[in-house]
C-alpha positions in Angstrom: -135.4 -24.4 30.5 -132.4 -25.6 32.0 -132.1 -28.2 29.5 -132.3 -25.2 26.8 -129.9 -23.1 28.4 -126.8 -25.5 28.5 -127.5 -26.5 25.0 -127.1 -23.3 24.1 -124.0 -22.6 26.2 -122.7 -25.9 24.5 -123.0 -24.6 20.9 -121.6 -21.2 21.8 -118.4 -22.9 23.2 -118.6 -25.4 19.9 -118.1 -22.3 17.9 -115.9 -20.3 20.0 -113.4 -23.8 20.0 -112.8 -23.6 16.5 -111.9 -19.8 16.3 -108.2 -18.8 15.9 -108.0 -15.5 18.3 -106.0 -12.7 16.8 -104.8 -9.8 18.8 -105.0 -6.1 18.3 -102.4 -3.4 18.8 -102.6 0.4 19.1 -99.3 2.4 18.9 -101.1 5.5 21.5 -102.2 4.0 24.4 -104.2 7.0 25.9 -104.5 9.2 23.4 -106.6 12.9 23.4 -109.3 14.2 21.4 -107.9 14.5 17.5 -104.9 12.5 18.2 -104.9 9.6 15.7 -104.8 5.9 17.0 -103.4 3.5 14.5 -105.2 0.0 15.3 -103.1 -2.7 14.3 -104.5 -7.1 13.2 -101.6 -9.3 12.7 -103.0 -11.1 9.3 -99.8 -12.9 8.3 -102.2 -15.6 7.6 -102.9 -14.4 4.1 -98.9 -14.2 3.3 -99.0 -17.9 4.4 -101.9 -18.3 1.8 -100.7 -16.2 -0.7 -97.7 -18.1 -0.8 -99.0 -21.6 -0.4 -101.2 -20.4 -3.6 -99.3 -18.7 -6.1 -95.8 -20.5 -5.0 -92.6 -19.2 -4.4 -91.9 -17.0 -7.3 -93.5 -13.9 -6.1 -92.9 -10.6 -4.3 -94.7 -10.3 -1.1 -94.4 -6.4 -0.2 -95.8 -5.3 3.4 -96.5 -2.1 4.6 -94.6 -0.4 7.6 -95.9 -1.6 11.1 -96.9 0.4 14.2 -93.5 0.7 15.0 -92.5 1.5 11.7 -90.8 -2.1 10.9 -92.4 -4.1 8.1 -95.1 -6.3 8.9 -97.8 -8.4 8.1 -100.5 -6.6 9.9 -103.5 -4.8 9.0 -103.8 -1.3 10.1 -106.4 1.7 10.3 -105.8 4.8 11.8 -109.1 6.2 13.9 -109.0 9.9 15.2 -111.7 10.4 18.2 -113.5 13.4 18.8 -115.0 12.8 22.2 -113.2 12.4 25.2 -114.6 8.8 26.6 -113.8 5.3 27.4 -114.1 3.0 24.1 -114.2 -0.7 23.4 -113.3 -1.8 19.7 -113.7 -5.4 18.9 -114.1 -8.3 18.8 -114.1 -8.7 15.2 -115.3 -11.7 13.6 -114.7 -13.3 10.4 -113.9 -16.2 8.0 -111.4 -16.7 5.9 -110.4 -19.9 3.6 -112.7 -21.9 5.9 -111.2 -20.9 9.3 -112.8 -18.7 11.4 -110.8 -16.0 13.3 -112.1 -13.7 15.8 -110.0 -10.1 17.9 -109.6 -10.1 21.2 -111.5 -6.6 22.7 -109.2 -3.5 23.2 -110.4 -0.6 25.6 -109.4 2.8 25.0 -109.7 5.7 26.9 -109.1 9.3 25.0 -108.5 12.1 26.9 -109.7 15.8 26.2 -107.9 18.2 24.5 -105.1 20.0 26.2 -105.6 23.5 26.9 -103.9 26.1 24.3 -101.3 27.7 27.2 -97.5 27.4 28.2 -97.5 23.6 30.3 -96.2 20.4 30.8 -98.5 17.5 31.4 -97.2 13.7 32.7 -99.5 11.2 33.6 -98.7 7.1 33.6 -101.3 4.5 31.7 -101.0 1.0 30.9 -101.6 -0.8 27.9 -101.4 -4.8 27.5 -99.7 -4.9 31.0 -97.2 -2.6 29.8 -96.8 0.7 32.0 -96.0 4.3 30.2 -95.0 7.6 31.0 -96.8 9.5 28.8 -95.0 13.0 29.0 -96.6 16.3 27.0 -95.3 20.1 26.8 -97.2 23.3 24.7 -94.2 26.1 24.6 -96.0 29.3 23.0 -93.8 30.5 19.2 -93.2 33.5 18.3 -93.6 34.6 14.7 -90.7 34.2 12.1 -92.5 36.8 9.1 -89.9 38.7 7.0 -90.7 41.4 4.5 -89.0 40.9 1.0 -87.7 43.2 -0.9 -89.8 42.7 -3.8 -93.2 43.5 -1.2 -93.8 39.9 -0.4 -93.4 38.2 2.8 -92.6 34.5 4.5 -93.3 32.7 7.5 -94.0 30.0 9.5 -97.7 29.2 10.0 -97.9 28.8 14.0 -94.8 30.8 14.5 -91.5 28.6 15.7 -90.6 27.9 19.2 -88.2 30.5 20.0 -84.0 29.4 20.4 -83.3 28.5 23.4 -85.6 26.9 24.9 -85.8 22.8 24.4 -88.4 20.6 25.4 -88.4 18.7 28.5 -87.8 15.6 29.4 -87.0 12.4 31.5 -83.8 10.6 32.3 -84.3 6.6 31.6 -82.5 5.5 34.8 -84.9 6.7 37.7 -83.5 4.7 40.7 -82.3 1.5 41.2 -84.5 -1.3 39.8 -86.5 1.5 38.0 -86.1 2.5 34.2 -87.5 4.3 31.3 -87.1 3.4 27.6 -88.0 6.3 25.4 -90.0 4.2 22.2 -91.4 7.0 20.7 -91.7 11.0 20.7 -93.1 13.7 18.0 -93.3 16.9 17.6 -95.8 19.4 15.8 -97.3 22.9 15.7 -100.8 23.6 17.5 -103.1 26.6 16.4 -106.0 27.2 19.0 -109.1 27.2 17.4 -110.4 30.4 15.2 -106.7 31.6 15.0 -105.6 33.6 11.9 -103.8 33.7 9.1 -100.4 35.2 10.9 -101.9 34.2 14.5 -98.9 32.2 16.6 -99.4 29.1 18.2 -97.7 26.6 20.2 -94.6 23.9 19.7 -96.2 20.6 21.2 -94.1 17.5 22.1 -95.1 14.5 23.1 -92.5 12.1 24.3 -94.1 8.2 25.5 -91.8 6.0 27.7 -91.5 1.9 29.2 -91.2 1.8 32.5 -89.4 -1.5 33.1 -89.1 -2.8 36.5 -86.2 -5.1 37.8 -87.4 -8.5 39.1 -86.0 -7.3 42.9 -87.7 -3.8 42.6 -90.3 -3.8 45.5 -92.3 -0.4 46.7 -92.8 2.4 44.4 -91.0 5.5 43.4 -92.4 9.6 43.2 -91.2 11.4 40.1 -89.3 14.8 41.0 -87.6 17.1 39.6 -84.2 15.8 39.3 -85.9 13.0 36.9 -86.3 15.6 34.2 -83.8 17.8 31.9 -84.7 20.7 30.4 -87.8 22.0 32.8 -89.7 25.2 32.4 -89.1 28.0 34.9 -93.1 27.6 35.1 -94.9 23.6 36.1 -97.3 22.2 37.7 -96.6 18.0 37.9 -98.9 16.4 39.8 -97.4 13.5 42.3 -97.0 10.8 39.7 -96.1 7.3 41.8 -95.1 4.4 39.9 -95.2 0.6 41.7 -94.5 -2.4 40.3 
């Protein structure tokens, strides 16, 4: 039986040898329920084929990365509609006679956030990397306007009324401690059953680095005085960050 079970083992690592690991990317690291993900497989082996193949007089186009540079990559976008803990991959497959294989990427999406006035900051880690992930709802009031012919317009959801901007944080934090804001976006949220010329909410999402100096050693509480732009109303729980 022991005999069995290395030989086994042995073939399993004779496969695995040969296999060129790819890695996968998501560009929301923690995201909520009907937030899209965009899952992204660096496949610039095919340009290399393609142009190997059909020679140098062609036009290789490539589509716009995760981070909205052009790329090589193959991408999906997944939208999750229950809040759990995922694993996606590995991925195996063949290709010109090579065999390639993803590494496995765990995901955990969060529930929905509830439809009120509120600003949410949490910190998560993808791929070693640490994030502020910083959200605000601010409820809109309508914009509708009669016409004088009897029609009307507006803006489904309402708008987010003048004045009032969204939070957020200042990149330098304290000494050995920064933020790098890489990505932010803003839409309009309707709860659920809502009508026609119901308002609804501005939500922004705003997703920072946190990007620790070599000499940096401890950790650091967010407070107040790290943010521009608060609500008169919040509730942030004690968010520490350590290297």
């Amino acid at each position: 039986m022991k005999n069995i079970t290395f030989l086994l083992l042995f073939f399993c690592s004779l496969n695995t040898i040969g296999q060129k690991k790819l890695k996968i990317e998501i560009d929301n690291p923690e995201p909520r329920v009907g937030q899209s993900v965009t899952f992204s497989i660096n496949v610039d082996f095919l340009t290399d084929y393609f142009k190997k193949e059909l020679g140098k007089n062609i036009d290789l186009t490539r589509s716009s990365s995760i981070f909205g540079m052009q790329s090589d990559n193959f991408e999906r976008v997944i939208i999750f509609e229950k809040a759990k803990k995922y694993e996606v991959g590995p991925f195996d497959f063949e290709f010109n006679g090579k065999k390639y294989t993803t590494e496995i990427i765990k995901v955990k999406v969060l529930p929905k956030l509830p439809m009120e006035n509120g600003l949410w900051l949490r910190t998560t880690e993808s791929d070693g990397q640490q994030y502020l992930i910083l959200e605000q709802l601010i409820s809109n009031e309508s914009n509708k306007t009669d016409n004088e012919n009897g029609g009307y317009s507006h803006t489904i959801g309402g708008v987010k009324p003048e004045g009032k901007e969204f939070a957020e944080l200042n990149e330098e934090l304290t000494k050995g401690v920064e933020l790098s804001n890489y990505s932010s976006a803003t839409n309009t949220l309707k709860p659920e059953g809502a009508g026609l010329f119901d308002t609804g909410f501005s939500y922004s999402i705003k997703k920072y680095k946190i990007k620790f100096e070599e000499n940096f050693n401890g950790e650091y509480i967010i407070t107040e005085t790290d943010f521009k732009n608060l609500p008169e109303k919040f509730d942030i729980r004690k968010i520490e960050l350590k290297k």
